[in-house]
C-alpha positions in Angstrom: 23.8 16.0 20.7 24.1 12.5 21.8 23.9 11.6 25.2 27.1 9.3 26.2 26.1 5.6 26.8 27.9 3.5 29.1 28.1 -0.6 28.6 27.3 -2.3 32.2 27.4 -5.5 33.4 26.0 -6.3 36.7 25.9 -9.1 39.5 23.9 -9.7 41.8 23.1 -13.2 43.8 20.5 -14.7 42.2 17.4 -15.2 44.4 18.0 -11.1 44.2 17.3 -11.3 40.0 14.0 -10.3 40.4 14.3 -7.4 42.8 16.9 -5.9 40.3 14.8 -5.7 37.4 11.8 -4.3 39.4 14.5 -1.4 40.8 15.8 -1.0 37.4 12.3 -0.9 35.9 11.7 2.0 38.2 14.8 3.6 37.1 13.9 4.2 33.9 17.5 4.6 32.1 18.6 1.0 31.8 18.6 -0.7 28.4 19.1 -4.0 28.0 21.1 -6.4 26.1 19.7 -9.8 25.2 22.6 -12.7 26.1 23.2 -14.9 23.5 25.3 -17.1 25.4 25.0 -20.7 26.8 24.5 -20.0 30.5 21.4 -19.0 30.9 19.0 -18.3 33.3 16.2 -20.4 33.3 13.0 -20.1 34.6 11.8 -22.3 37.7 8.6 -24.1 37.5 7.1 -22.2 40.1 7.8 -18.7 37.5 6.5 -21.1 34.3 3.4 -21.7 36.1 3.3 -17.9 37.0 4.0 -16.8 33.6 0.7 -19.5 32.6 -1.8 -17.9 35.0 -0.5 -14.7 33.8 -1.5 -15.4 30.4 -4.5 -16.8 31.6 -5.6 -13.3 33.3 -4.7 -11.3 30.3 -7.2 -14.2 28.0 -9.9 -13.3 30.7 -9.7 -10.0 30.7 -9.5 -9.6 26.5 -12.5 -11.9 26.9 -14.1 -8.9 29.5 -12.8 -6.4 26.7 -14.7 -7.9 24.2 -18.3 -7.9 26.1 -17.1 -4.3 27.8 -14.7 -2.3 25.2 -11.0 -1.7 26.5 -9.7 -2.0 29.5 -6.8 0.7 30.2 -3.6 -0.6 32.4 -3.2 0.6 36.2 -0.1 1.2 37.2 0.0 -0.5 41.0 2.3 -3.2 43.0 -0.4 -6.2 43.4 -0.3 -9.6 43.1 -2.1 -11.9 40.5 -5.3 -12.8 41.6 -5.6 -15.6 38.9 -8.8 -16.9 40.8 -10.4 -13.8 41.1 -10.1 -12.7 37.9 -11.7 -16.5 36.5 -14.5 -15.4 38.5 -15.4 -12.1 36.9 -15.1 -12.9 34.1 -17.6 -15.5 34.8 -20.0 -12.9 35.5 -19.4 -10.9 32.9 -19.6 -13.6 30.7 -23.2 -14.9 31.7 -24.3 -11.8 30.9 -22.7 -11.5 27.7 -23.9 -14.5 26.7 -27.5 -13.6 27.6 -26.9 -10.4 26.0 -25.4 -12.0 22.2 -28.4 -14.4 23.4 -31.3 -11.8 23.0 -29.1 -9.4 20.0 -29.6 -13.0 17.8 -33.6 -13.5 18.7 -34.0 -10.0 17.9 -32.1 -11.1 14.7 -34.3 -13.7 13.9 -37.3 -12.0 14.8 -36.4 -9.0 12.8 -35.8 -11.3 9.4 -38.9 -12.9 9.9 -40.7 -9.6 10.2 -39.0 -8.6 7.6 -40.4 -11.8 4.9 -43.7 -11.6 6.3 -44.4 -8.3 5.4 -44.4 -9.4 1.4 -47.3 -11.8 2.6 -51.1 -11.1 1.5 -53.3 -9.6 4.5 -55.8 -12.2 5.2 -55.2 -14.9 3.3 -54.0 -18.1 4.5 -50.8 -18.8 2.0 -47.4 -20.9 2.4 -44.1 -19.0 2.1 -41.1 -20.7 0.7 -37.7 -19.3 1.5 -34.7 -19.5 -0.6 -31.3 -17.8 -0.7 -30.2 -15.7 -3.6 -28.2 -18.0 -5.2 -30.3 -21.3 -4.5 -30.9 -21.4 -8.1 -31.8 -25.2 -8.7 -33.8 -25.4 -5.7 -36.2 -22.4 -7.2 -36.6 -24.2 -10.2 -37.1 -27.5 -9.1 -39.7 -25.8 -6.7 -41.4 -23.9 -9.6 -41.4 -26.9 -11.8 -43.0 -28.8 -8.9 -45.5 -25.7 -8.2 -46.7 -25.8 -11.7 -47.3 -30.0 -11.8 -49.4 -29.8 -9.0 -51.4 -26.7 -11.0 -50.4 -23.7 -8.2 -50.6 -20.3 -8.4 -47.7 -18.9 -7.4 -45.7 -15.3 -6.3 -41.6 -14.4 -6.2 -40.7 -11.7 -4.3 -37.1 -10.3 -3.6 -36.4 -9.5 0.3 -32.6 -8.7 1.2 -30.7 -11.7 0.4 -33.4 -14.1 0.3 -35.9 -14.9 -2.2 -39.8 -15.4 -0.9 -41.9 -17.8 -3.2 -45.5 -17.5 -1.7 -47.7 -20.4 -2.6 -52.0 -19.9 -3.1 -52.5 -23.3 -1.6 -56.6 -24.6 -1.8 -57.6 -24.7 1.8 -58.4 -28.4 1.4 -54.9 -29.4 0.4 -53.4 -26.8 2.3 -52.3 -29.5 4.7 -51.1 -31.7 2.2 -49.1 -29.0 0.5 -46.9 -28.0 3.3 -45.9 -31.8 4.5 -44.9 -32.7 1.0 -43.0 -29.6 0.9 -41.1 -30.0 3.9 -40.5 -33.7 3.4 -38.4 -32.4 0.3 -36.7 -29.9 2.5 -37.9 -26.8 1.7 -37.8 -23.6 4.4 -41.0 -23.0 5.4 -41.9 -19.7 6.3 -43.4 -19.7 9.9 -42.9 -17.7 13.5 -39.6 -18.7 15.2 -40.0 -21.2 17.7 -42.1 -19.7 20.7 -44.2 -17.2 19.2 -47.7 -18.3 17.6 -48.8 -14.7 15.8 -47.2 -12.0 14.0 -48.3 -9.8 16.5 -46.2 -11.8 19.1 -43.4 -11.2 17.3 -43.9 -7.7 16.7 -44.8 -7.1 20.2 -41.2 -8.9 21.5 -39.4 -6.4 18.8 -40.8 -3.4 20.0 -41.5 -3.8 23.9 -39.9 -7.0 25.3 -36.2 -7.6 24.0 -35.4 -4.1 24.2 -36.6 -3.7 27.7 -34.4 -7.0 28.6 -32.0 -5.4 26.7 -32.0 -2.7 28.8 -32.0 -4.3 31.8 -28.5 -6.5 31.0 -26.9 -3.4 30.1 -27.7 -2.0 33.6 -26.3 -4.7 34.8 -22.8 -4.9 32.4 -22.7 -1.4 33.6 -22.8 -2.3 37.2 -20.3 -4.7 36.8 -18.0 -2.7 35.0 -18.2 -0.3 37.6 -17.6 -2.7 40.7 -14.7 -4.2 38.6 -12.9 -1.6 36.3 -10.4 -1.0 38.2 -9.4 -4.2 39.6 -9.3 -5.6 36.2 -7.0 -2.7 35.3 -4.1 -3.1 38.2 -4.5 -7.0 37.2 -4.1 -6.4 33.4 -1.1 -4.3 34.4 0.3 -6.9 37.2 -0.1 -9.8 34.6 1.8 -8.1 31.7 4.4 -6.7 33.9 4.9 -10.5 35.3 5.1 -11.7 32.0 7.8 -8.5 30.8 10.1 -9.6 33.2 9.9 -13.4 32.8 10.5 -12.6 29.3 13.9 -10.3 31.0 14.8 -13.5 32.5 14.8 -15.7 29.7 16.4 -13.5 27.4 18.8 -11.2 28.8 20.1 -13.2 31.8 23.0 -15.3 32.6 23.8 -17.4 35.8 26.6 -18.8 37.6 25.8 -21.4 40.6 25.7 -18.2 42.8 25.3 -15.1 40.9 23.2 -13.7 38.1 24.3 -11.6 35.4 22.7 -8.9 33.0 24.1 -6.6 30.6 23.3 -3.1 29.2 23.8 0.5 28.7 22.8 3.4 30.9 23.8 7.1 30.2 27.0 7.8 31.5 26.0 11.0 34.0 23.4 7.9 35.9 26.2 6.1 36.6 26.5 7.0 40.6 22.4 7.1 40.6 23.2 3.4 39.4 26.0 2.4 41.9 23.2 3.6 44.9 20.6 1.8 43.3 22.8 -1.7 43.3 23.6 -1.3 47.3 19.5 -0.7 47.8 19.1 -4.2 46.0 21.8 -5.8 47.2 25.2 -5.1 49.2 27.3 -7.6 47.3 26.0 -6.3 44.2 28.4 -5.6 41.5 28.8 -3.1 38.2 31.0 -2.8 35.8 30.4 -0.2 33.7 33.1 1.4 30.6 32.9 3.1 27.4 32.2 1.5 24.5 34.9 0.5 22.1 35.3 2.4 18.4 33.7 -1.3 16.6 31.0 -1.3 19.0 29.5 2.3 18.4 26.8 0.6 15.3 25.7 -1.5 18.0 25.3 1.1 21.0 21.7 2.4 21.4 21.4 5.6 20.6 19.9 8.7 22.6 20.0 12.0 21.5 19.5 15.5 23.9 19.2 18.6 22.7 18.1 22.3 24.4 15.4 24.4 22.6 15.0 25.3 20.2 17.3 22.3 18.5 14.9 20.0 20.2 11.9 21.8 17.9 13.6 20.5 15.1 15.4 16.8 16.4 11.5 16.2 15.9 11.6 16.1 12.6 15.2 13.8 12.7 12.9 11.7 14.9 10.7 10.8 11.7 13.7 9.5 9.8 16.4 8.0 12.5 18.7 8.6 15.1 22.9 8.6 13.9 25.5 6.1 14.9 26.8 6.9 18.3 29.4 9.6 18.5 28.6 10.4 14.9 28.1 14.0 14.3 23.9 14.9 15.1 22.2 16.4 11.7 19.7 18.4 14.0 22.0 21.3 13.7 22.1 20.9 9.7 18.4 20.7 9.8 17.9 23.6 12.3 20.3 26.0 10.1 19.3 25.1 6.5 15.4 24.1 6.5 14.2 27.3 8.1 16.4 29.1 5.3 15.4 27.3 2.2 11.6 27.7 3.8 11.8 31.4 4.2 13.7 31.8 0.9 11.2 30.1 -1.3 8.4 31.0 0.4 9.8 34.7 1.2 6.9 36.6 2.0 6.4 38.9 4.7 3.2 38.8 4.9 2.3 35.3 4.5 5.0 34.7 7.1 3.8 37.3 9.8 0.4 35.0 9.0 2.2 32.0 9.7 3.8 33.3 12.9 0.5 34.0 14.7 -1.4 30.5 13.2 1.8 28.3 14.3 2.1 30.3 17.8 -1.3 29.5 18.4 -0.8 25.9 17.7 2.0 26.1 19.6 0.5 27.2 22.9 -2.6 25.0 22.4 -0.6 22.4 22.2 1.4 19.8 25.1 5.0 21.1 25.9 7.1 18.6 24.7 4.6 16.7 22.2 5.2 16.6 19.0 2.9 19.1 18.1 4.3 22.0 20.0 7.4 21.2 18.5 6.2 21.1 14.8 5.1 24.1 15.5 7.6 26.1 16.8 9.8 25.0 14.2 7.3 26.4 12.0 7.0 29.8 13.8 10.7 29.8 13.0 10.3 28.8 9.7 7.6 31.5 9.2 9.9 34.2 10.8 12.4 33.3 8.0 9.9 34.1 5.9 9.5 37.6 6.9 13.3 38.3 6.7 13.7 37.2 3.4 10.3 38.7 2.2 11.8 42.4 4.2 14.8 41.6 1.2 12.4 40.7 -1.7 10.4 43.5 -0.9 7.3 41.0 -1.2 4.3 41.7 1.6 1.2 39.4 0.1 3.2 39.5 -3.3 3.3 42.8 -4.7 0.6 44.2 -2.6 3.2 46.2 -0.3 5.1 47.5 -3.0 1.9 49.0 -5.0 1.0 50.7 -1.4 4.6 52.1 -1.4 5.0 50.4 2.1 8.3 48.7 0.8 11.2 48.7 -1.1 12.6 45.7 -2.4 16.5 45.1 -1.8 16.3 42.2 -4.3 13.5 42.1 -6.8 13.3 38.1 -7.1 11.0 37.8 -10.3 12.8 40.4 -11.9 16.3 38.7 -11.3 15.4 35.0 -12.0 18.8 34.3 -12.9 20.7 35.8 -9.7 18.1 34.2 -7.6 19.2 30.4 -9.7 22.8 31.4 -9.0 22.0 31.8 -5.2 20.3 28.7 -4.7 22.8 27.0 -6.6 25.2 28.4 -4.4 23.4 27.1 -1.3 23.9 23.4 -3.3 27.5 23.9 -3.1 27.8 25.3 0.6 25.4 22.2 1.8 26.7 19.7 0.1 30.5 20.3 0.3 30.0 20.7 4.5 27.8 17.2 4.1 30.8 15.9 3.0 33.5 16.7 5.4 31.0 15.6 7.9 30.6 12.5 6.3 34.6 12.4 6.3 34.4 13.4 9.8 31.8 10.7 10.9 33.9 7.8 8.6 36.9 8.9 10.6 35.4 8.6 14.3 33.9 4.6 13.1 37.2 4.1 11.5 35.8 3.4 8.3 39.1 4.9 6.4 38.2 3.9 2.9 34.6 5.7 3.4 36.5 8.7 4.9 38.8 9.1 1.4 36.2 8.7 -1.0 34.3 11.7 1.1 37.4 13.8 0.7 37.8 12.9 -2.5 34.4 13.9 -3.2 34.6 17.4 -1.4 37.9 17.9 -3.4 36.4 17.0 -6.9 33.1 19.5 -6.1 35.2 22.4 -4.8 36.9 21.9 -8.1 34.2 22.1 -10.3 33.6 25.0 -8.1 36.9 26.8 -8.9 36.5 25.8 -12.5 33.0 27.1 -13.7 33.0 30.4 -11.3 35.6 32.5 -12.8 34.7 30.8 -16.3 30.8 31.9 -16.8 31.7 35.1 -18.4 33.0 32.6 -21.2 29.7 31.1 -22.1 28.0 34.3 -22.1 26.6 34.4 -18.7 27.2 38.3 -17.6 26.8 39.8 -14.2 28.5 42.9 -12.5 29.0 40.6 -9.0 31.1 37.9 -11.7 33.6 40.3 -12.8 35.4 40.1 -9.7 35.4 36.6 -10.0 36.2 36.4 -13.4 39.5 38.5 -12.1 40.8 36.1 -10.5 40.5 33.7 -12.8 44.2 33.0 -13.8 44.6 31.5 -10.0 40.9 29.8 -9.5 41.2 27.5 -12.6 44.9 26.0 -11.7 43.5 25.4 -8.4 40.5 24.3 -9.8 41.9 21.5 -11.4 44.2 20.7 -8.8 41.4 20.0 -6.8 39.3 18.1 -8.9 42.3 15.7 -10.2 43.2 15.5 -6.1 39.3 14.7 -5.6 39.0 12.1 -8.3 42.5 9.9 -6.8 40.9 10.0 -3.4 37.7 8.7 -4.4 39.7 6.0 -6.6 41.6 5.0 -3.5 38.8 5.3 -1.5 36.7 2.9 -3.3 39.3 0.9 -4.3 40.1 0.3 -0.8 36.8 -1.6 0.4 36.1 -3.2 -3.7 39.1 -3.3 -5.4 40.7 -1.4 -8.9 37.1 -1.8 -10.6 35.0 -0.3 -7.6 37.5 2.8 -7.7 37.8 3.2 -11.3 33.5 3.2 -10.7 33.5 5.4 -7.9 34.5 8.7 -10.1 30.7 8.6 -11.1 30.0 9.3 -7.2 31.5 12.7 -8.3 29.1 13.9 -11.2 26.1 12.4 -8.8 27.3 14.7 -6.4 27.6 17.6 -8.4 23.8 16.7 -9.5 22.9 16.5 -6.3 24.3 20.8 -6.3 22.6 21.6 -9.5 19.1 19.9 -7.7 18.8 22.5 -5.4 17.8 25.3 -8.2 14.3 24.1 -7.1 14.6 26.6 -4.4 14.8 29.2 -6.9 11.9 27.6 -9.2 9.5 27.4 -5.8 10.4 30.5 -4.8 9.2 32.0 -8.1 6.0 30.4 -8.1 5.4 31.3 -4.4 6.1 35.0 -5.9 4.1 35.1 -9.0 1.2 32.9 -7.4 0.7 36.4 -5.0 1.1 38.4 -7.4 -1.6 37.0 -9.3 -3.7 37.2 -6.8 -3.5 41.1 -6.4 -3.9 41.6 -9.9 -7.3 39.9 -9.7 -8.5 43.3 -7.5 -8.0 45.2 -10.8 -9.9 42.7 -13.4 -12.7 42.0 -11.2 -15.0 45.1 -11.2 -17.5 44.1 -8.3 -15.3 44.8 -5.3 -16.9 42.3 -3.1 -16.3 39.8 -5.3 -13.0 41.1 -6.2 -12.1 40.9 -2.4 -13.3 37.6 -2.2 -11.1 36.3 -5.0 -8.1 38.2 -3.5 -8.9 36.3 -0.4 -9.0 33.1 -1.5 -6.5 33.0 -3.9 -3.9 34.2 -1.3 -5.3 31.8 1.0 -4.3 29.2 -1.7 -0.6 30.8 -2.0 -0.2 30.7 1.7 -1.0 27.0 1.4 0.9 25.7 -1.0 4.0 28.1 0.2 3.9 26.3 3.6 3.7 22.6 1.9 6.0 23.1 -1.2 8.5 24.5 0.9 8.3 22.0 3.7 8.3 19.1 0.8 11.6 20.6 -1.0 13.3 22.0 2.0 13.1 18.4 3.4 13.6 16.4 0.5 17.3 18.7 0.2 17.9 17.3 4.0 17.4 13.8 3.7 17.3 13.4 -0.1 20.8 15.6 -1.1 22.9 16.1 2.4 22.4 13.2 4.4 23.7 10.7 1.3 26.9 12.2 1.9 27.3 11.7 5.8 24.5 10.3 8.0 24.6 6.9 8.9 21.4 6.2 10.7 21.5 4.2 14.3 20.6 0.5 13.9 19.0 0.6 18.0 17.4 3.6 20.2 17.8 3.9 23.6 14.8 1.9 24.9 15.0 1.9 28.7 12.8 -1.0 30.4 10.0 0.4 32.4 6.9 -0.2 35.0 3.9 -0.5 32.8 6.0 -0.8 29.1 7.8 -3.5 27.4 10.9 -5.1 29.0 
């Protein structure tokens, strides 16, 4: 249900500004509305230079983050320490630098060890490098190698390309000038290390060990600092939240500032005590909001267990318009019965009971999690009931052992079973739409409200008309007859309705887009009554569900090793009892928001976002 929203406006002198938002902020049920008007409330200079060393600390501290990983917020009152917080991240910065400063020697090192390992043992060569794709230096090179009469070896390391010169020991010299004169990379150990063994030695002993030592002292740093850092990052964003408040949401007068919201209408004395603490000529004004302003109101919905199990799943789509009617009781009523009647297992749904009460308790009260999974403990109950009717305990399995009887034999009674779901169609879909008449009526939307009547009218028509008439086309059952009795009075009314349904919608429509968008509209009613006929998937899903178990048991009489047997029994329940909790969930949902809530939910533009310590004002 939704939770009724006041709109406030309140005053309060205006060096007093900033203790209000800190009190609200505390409060935690204010939201607030931006002002769009010309008197503002600017900031001072003293608050624009606040808001720039506020910045500042939150650059230095990323910059921390970047040498130390993240740096979680601390919730604390504390004042900015811009100067401070320069300083460590001076320190940690030296270090970091030292640090990125060793990491690239051990780079360079590491390539060069890399290349020289292609090089001949004891032999005294010169080793040209070249990238992949330096393709006209390698063959002016090579044409170059081969005037000067040189014996010469490509090799392929990485990305590079090693061309490894047998230079004569008396031009050896000569050689390696000319070739760096024309710019080629020669091969040799980075500056600062004479041998290969130097460079081998720093890999393996030296870097790592300074390495080592720098982390200690990152480590030691982070320690002494963490959580200073963390009440700063917290103390900076905050400052810069409600500077933000100020610019956006304030007004002024010479004296007094001004800020607007909505609070939930039970705080409303918690918010009158609140105002004396901050100030005793503080002012509020607080009243309902009008009919044209509910699309604007932020919405917050409340509901008791176990309706709150399932507003989780509303929460994935949208809130409603204020005062509009709250589809968590549509979704609480019909998913767990299209679940259990597609899936409609008793034994797959006592399994489902104990896996999603064990997720259940496992999981945080209140999180998501715990609520998913009560709904599905509920759904899984469903299950049971309607697999007590079907007489269906892992398929067929309890019926072979003669533990039960079923009341109604599903895959022997395909048809009934389509006639049922179809049934739920019309039950949904004709309550959707006097909800959706409902919900047009309460935002004054008139011309929406007819055409939803006029719908309902036209679909409980085609109702009245095709019920009583099936016999006619051959369709025979013993529960029609009755109907088909009372035919003489359904069809008059029948039509009467549908004739009444199809001028409504006309009106309707033509109210909002004229004598064409009416004369249009009477399509609404055939997609409607497609929107019935699309719930004969329960039906089809529930049949597969069905025959998927019973396949399974009838693999214990084909398989004659009754290991493996058991194991294929096993496993291919194990499937069913998969695909009977997703294909369910996908249909029984896609009926909810897909079908129903066309017909009446109008989903809330804004949600009830109080400003809080340590969040986003």
């Amino acid at each position: 249900m939704h939770v009724p929203i006041l709109k406030v406006e309140i005053a309060v002198p205006k060096e007093r500004w900033r203790k209000l938002v800190d009190a609200l902020a505390y409060w935690e049920n204010f939201h607030v509305e931006e002002y769009d008007g010309e008197h503002r409330f600017p900031l001072t200079e003293e608050e624009e230079e606040e808001r720039r060393k506020a910045r500042k600390v939150l650059n230095h501290i990323s910059e921390i983050e970047s040498i130390v990983g993240p740096i979680d917020e601390l919730p604390v009152s504390a004042e900015l320490k811009y100067e401070e917080v320069k300083r460590v991240r001076d320190e940690f910065a030296e270090v970091g630098k030292a640090i990125a400063k060793l990491k690239e020697e051990e780079r360079r090192l590491a390539d060069y060890l890399a290349l020289s390992k292609n090089l001949p043992e004891g032999k005294k060569v010169i080793a040209v490098v070249l990238a992949r794709n330096e393709i006209s230096s390698k063959a002016f090179l090579v044409n170059l190698l081969e005037q000067w009469g040189l014996n010469y070896d490509e090799r392929s390391v990485g990305d590079k390309t090693l061309v490894v010169i047998d230079a004569p020991e008396d031009r050896y010299e000569e050689i390696l000038n000319e070739l760096q004169r024309r710019g080629f990379t020669i091969l040799r150990p980075p500056k600062g290390y004479s041998s290969l063994a130097e460079v081998q030695r720093a890999l393996t002993e030296e870097i790592p060990r300074k390495l080592k030592e720098l982390e200690r002292v990152l480590s030691s740093l982070k320690e002494r600092y963490l959580n200073f850092l963390r009440e700063q990052k917290f103390v900076a964003k905050d400052i810069i939240n409600v500077l933000r408040l100020k610019e956006k949401s304030f007004s002024a007068s010479k004296f007094m500032a001004f800020l607007k919201g909505w609070i939930p209408a039970p705080k409303v004395d918690e918010l009158r005590a609140l105002l004396k603490r901050v100030d005793r000529n503080a002012f509020l004004h607080a009243k309902h909001p009008e009919v044209a302003e509910y699309e604007r109101v932020p919405v917050a919905l409340k509901n008791r267990p176990p309706l709150s199990w399932f507003q989780s799943l509303l929460d994935i789509y949208a809130p409603p318009v204020y005062r509009t009617f709250d589809p968590t009781v549509i979704i609480a009523f019909f998913f767990p019965l299209y679940y259990g009647f597609m899936l409609g297992d008793a034994g797959y749904g006592l399994v489902g009971m104990f896996l999603f009460w064990v997720l259940a308790m496992v999981s945080k009260p209140g999180s998501q999690g715990r609520n998913l999974s009560m709904v599905y403990f509920i759904n899984s109950l469903m299950a049971v009931i309607f697999g007590l009717i079907f007489g269906e305990i892992f398929g067929d399995w309890g019926i072979k052992m003669g533990l039960i009887e079923p009341l109604f034999h599903r895959t022997h009674n395909g048809m009934d079973l389509l006639f049922i779901a179809i049934g739920f169609g019309f039950f949904q879909i004709l309550l959707s739409m006097l909800i959706g008449v409902w919900n047009n009526w309460i935002l004054r939307h008139t011309g929406h409200a007819l055409f939803e009547l006029g719908r309902f009218f036209a679909i409980l028509g085609i109702l009245l008309l095709i019920a009583p008439n099936l016999g006619a086309i051959g369709i025979e059952r013993p529960w029609l007859k009755s109907i088909s009795a009372l035919s003489p009075v359904l069809t008059p009314l029948g039509a009467i309705s549908f004739v009444l349904g199809a001028i409504l919608v006309f009106i309707g429509e033509a109210k909002s887009g004229g004598v064409i968008k009416g004369m249009v509209g009477q399509i609404e009613i055939f997609s409607a009554f497609g929107n019935v006929l699309s719930y004969a998937r329960l039906a089809a899903v529930g049949l597969a569900s069905a025959i998927l178990a019973e396949i399974a048991n009838h693999f214990a009489d084909i398989v004659p090793v009754p290991i493996f047997a058991l194991t294929v029994v096993v496993a291919f329940h194990a499937l069913a009892f998969v695909l009977g909790v997703v294909d369910p969930t996908i249909q029984g949902m896609r009926l909810q928001f897909v079908e129903s809530f066309t017909k009446f939910f109008l989903p809330a533009s804004r949600i009830f976002t109080p400003i809080r310590k340590g969040g986003r004002i």
